[in-house]
C-alpha positions in Angstrom: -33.7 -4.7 -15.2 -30.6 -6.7 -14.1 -28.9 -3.1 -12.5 -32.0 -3.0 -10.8 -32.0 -6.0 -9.0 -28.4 -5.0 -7.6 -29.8 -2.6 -5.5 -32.4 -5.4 -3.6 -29.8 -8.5 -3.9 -28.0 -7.5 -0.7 -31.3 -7.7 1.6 -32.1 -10.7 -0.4 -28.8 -12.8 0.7 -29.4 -11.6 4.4 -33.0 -13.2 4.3 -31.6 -16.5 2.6 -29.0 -16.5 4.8 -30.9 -16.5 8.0 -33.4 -18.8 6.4 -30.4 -21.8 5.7 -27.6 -20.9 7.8 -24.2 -19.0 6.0 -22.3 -22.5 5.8 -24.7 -23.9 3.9 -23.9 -21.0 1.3 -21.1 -20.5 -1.5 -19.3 -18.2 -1.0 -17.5 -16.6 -4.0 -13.9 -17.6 -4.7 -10.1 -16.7 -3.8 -7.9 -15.5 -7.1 -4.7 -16.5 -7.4 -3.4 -14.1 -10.6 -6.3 -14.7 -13.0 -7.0 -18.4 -11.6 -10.1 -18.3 -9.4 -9.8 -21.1 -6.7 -13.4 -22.1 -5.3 -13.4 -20.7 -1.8 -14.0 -23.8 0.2 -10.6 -25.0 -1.4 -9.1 -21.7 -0.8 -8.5 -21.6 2.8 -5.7 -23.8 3.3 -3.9 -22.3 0.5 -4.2 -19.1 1.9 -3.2 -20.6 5.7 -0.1 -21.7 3.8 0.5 -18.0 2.1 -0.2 -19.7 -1.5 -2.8 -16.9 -2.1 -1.7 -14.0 -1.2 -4.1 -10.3 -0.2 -3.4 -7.2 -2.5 -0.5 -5.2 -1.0 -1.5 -1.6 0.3 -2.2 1.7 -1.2 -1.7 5.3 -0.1 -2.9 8.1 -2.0 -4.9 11.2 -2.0 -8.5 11.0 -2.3 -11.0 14.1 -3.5 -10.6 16.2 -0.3 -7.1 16.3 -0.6 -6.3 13.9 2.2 -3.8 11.1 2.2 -5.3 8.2 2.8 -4.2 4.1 3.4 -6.8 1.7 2.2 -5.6 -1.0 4.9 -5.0 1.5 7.9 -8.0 3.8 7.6 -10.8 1.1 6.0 -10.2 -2.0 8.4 -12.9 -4.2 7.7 -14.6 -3.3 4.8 -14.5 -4.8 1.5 -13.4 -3.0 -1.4 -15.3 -2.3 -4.9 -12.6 -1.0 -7.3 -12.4 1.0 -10.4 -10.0 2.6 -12.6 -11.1 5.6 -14.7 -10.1 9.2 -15.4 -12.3 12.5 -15.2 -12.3 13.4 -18.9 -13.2 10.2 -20.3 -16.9 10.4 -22.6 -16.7 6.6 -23.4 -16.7 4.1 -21.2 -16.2 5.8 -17.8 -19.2 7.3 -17.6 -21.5 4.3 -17.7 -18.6 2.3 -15.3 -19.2 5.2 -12.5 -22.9 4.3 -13.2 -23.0 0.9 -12.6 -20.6 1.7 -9.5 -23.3 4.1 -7.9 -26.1 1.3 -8.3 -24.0 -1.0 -6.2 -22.9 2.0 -3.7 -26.2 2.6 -3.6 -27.3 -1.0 -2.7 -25.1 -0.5 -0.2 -26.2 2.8 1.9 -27.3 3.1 5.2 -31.4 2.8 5.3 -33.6 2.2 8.1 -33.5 -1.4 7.8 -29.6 -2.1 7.7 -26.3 -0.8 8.2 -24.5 -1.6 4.7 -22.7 1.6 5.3 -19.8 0.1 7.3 -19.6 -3.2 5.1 -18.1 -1.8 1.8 -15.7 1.1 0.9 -16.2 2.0 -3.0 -12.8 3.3 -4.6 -12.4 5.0 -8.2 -8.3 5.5 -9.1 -7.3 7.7 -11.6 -5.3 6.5 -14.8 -4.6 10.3 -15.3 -3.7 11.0 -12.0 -1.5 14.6 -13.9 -4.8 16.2 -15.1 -6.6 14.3 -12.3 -6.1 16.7 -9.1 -8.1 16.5 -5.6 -10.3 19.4 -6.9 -11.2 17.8 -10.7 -11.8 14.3 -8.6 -14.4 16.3 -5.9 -16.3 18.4 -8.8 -16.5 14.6 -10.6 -17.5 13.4 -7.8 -20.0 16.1 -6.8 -21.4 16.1 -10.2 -22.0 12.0 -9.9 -23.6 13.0 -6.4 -22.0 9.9 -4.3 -21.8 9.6 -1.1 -18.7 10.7 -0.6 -17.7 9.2 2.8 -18.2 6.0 0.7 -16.7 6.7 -2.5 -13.1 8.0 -2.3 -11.7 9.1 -5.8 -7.8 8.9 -5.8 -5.4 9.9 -7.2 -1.0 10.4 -6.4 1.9 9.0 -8.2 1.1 7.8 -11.7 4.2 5.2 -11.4 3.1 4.2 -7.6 -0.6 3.6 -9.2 0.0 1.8 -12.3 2.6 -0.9 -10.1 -0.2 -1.2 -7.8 -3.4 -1.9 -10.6 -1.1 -4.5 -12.7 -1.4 -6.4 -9.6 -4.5 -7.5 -10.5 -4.1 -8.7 -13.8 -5.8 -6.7 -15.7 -5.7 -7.7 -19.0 -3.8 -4.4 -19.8 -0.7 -3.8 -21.6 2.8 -4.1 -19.8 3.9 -1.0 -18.5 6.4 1.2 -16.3 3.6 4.1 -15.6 5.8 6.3 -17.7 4.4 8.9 -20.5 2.7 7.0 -23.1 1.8 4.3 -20.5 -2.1 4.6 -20.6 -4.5 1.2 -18.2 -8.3 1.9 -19.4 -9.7 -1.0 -18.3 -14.0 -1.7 -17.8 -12.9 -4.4 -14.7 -14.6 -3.9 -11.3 -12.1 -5.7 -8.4 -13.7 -6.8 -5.1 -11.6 -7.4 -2.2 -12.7 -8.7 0.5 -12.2 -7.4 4.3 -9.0 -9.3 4.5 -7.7 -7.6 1.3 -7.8 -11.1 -0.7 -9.5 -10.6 -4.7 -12.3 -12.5 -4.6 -14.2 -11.5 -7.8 -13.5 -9.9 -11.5 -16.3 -8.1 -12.9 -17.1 -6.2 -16.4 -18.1 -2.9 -15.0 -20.5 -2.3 -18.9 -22.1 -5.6 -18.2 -25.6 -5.4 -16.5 -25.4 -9.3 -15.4 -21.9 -8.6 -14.1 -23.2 -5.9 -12.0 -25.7 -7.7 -10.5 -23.2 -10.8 -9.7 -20.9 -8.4 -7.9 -23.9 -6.7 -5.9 -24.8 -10.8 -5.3 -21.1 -11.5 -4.3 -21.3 -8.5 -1.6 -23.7 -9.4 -0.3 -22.5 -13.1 0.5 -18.8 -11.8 1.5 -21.1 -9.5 4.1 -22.2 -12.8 6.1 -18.7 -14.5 5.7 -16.8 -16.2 8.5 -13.8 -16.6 8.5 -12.4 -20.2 9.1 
């Protein structure tokens, strides 16, 4: 029940948002390592570089292109994963819960949700996890593909970059026997800021995220 309400929550928070006016919403909140700072507080923190936006990332998604999240996705927020091909435990239901919410968020008659948010699954096993295993995963999931990119590159490069956010995850130097499986959905924001955490196997969590999309949409910056 709760996965399906993602898919209706962003049309919801347009129609309350015209109905009261976007400041009178709240929007959700700045994170500043694992401390989430309510976003009306936020701003002059991040005017004064106290909270600082994720750095950037290049890799190679599932056509074999390379590809810079801040140079080729300029304004769009980012939903974020971290899986790898071969997993039969949790993976599966995390790519799941990631199509209801890319789905929530597809072009339809009605709205344009297409250019708001860019959905992105990294690979923890980026050596097994080539362009072509990433596209046939991807194919079999039947994404939208000009949505969903599914990268993979440098297993070093991509473990620095993930730790970022604080995962909850053992330390590491993305050498052999370092292994990140981790359930966590990040949301950035169109400024590249994290401005939710969110258990990607939680049904309620889901539907929070798909709420908090849906509010970043109508955001203005001050």
């Amino acid at each position: 029940m709760a996965v399906s309400l993602a898919i209706g929550l962003p049309l919801l928070f347009y129609i309350i948002a015209k109905a009261l006016g976007k400041d009178r919403l709240e929007m959700p909140g700045y994170y500043k390592g694992d401390t989430r700072i309510p976003s009306r507080k936020a701003h002059q923190m991040v005017k004064d570089a106290q909270i600082l936006p994720a750095s950037d990332l290049v890799a190679t998604n599932q056509f074999g292109d390379v590809v810079d999240l801040n140079r080729d996705l300029p304004g769009k927020m980012l939903a974020i994963n971290f899986f790898f091909t071969t997993c039969t435990s949790a993976c599966p239901k995390l790519t799941q819960h990631m199509k209801q919410l890319e789905y929530a968020f597809r072009s339809t008659p009605m709205s344009k949700n297409d250019t708001t948010v860019q959905f992105i699954s990294i690979s923890v096993d980026p050596g097994n996890d080539s362009s072509v295993a990433l596209q046939a995963y991807a194919s079999h999931w039947k994404v939208d593909e000009n949505h969903w990119w599914f990268l993979t590159g440098d297993k070093k490069m991509l473990y620095q970059w993930a730790r970022q956010f604080k995962l909850s995850v053992p330390d590491g130097d993305g050498g052999a026997d370092d292994f990140i499986h981790t359930n966590t959905i990040v949301l950035l924001d169109k400024d590249r800021f994290v401005r939710g955490y969110y258990d990607g196997l939680n049904d309620t969590a889901i539907s929070h995220c798909a709420n908090d999309m849906g509010l970043l949409a109508m955001e203005r910056k001050h």
